[in-house]
N, C-alpha and C positions, 0 to 999 in steps of 0.2 A: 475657255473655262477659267483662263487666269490662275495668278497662285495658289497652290492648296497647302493647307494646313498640316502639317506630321502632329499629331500629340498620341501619345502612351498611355495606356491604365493596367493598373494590374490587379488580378482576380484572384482569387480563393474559391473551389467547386461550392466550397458551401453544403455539403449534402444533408438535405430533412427529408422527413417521413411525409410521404406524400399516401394524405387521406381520403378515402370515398366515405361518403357522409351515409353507405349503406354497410361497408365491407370494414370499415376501419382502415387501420394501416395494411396498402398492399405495398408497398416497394418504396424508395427512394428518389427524388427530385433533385437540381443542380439548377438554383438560380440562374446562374453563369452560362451552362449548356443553355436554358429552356431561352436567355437573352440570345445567345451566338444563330443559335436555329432562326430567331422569329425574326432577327436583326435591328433589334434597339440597345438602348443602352437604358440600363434601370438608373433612378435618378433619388435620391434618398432625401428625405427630412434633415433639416440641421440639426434638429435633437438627436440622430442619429451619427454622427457625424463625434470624431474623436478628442476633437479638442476640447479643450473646458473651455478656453473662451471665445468658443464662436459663438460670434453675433455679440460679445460683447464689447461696449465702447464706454467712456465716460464722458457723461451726458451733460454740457456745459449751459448753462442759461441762467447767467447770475444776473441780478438787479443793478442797472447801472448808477453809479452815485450822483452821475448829472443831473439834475432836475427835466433842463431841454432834452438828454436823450430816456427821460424815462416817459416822459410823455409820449415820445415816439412807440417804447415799448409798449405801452399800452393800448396803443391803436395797432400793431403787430395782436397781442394778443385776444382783445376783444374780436379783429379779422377770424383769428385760430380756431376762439369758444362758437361765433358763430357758423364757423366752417361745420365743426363738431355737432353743432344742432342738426344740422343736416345729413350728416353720415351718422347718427349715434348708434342705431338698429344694427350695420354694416359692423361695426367698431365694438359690439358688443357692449355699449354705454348703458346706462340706467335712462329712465324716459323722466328723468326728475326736471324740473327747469333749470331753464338758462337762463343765467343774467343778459340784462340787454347791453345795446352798443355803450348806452349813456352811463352803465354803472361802471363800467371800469376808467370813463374821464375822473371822477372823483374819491378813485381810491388812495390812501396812503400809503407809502413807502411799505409800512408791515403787511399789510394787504393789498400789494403791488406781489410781494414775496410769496404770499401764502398762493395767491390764484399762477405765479408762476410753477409753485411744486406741484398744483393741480395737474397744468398744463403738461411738466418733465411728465408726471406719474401715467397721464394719457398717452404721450407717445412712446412709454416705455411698454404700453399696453400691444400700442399701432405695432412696435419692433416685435412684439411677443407673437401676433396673431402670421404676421410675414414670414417669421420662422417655422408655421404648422401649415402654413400656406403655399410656402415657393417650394421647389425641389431642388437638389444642387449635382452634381454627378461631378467628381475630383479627377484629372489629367493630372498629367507630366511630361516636359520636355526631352526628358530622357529615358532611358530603359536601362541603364548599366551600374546602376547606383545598389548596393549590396542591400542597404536600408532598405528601400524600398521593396525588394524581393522579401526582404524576411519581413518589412508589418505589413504589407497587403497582398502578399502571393503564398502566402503560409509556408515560407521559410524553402523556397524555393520550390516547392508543392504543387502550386500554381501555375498560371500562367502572365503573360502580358500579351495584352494585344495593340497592334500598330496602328491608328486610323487615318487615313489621309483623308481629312474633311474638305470639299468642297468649296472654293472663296465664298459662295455666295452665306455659310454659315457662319463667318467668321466674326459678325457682331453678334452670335451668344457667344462667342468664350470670352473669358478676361480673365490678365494674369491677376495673381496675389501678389501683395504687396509684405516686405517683411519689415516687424521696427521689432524696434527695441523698448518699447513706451504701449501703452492701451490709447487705441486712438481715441484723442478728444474729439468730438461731436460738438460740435456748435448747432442749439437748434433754433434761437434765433434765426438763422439761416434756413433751419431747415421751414422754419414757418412763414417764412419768405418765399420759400421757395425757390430759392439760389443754391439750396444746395439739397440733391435728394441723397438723406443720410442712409436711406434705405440700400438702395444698389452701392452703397460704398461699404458699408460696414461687413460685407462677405467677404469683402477682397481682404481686411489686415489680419493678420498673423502675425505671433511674436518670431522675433528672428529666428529662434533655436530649432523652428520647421522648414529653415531656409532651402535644405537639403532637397525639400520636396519639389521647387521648381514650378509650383502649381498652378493648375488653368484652370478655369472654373466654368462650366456648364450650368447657366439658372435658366429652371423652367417651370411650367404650371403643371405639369403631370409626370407622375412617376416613372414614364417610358417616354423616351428620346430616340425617333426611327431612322435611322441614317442610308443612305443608297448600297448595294450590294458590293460595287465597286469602292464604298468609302474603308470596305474593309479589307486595309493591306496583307498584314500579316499577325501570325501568333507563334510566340515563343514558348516553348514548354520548357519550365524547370525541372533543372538536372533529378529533382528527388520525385516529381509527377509520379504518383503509382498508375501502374500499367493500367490497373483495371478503370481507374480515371480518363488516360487517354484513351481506352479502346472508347467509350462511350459517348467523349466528345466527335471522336472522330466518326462516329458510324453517325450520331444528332447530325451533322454538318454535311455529313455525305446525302442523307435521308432528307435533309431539307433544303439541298441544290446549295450550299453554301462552298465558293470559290474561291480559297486563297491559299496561299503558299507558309509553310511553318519551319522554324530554325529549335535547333534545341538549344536553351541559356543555362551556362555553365559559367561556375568561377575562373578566372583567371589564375592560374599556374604563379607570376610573377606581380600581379597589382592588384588592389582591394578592390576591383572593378568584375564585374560580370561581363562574359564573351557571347559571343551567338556563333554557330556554325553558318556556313555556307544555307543555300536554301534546299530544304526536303522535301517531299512527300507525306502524305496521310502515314503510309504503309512503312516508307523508311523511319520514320519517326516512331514505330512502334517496334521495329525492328529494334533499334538502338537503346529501348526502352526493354525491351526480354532482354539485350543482350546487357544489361546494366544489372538486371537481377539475376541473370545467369550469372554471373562475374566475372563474363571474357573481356568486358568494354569496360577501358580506362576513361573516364569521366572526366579527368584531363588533359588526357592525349589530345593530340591536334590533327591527325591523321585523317580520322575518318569524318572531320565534320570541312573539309577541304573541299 
């Protein structure tokens, strides 16, 4: 089977009003639960997605002052307009015409300029439609990072779950890359196609999300189905209200779902989150009454031995 992948996500139950389109609202749903049960992984839009500038880069394709390499440029982009004639319905373009091969040999430098803003404004279009089109689903290398529990597991609330993926899935993920700079985009290039700006511009992040460690999942649908065995384990946060675990725990039982759970607690001595030994469905909720009874010290080391 070869090496397998470890990567971490963490969850928030999420709970909404789950509607019959006869009854109205009868009861309650959990994203989170209805994924664990069916065994995927929900995979979100980048408009949904927390950064302000994701997906965004600066879009570089200035007019060369050479005369020999602007020549060149213009048969790059007469290539590009003709490309676009051909995909325009796809690209969501207008059915206006197109200029032919011959009219961009005798353009001038000011109109070398304008047909290149054309060109940026098109594929700022192409980046727009790929962002409503691909899916992306967010990992991490680690699990112990405090941040992390309180913005995506609702302040320990939560959980995290462990996936040990499979080698053969290992060309969907790719890590992120962190700068300190908005990545320049060269699209010369990209209309060479030397370089696809598109699978690149998910990866950068400014460094101040460095913390995150992030791995990225891109796909064409909003569910990511992974093998029964890809799912290691799940951490329940120290603050998990009970009546949250009882219902993951009965989902998971109800729909043959097999793995092993730790409870994640802060660390006594370091800004770091701890996981107990390995539990049970049942011990896990034990520890969980007896946290709201208030015999069980939450940082004791004892009982999770």
């Amino acid at each position: 089977m070869g090496v397998m992948m470890i990567l971490y996500k963490f969850y928030r139950f999420g709970w909404c009003d789950y509607v019959d389109l006869k009854k109205g609202v009868v009861g309650k749903k959990s994203h989170l639960i209805n994924s664990l049960s069916d065994g995927y992984i929900y995979c979100s839009t980048f408009h949904h997605l927390n950064d302000a500038f994701e997906l965004k880069g600066t879009p570089n394709m200035e007019v060369s002052s050479d005369k020999l390499e602007r020549e060149i440029q213009k048969e790059k982009l007469a290539d590009f307009v003709m490309e676009l004639a051909g995909h325009r319905c796809h690209l969501g373009l207008d059915d206006s015409g197109y200029p032919s091969r011959d009219f961009f040999k005798n353009l001038s430098y000011d109109q070398l300029c304008f047909q290149v803003e054309f060109a940026r404004n098109v594929i700022n279009n192409i980046y727009y439609k790929y962002s409503l089109e691909k899916r992306v689903a967010c990992f991490t290398e680690s699990f112990d990072h405090e941040l992390m529990w309180g913005h995506y597991a609702d302040g320990m609330k939560g959980i995290c779950v462990k996936y040990k993926f499979d080698n053969e899935r290992k060309n969907s993920f790719e890590r992120v890359n962190y700068l300190r700079h908005v990545e320049n985009l060269d699209l010369w290039k990209f209309i060479d196609g030397l370089e696809d700006s598109f699978s690149r511009l998910h990866l950068f992040k400014s460094c101040t999300w460095s913390y995150e460690d992030e791995v990225r999942l891109i796909a064409d649908d909003e569910r990511y189905y992974y093998h029964a065995h890809e799912l290691e384990e799940i951490y329940i946060g120290s603050k998990c209200p009970l009546d949250d675990a009882v219902q993951l725990m009965d989902a998971l039982q109800s729909n043959g779902v097999d793995c092993s759970f730790r409870l994640a607690f802060p660390d006594s001595c370091e800004y770091k989150i701890k996981l107990s030994g390995r539990m049970s469905s049942v011990q896990i909720l034990e520890a969980l009454a007896e946290r709201d009874d208030g015999s069980l010290n939450m940082f004791g080391i004892n009982i999770y031995k």
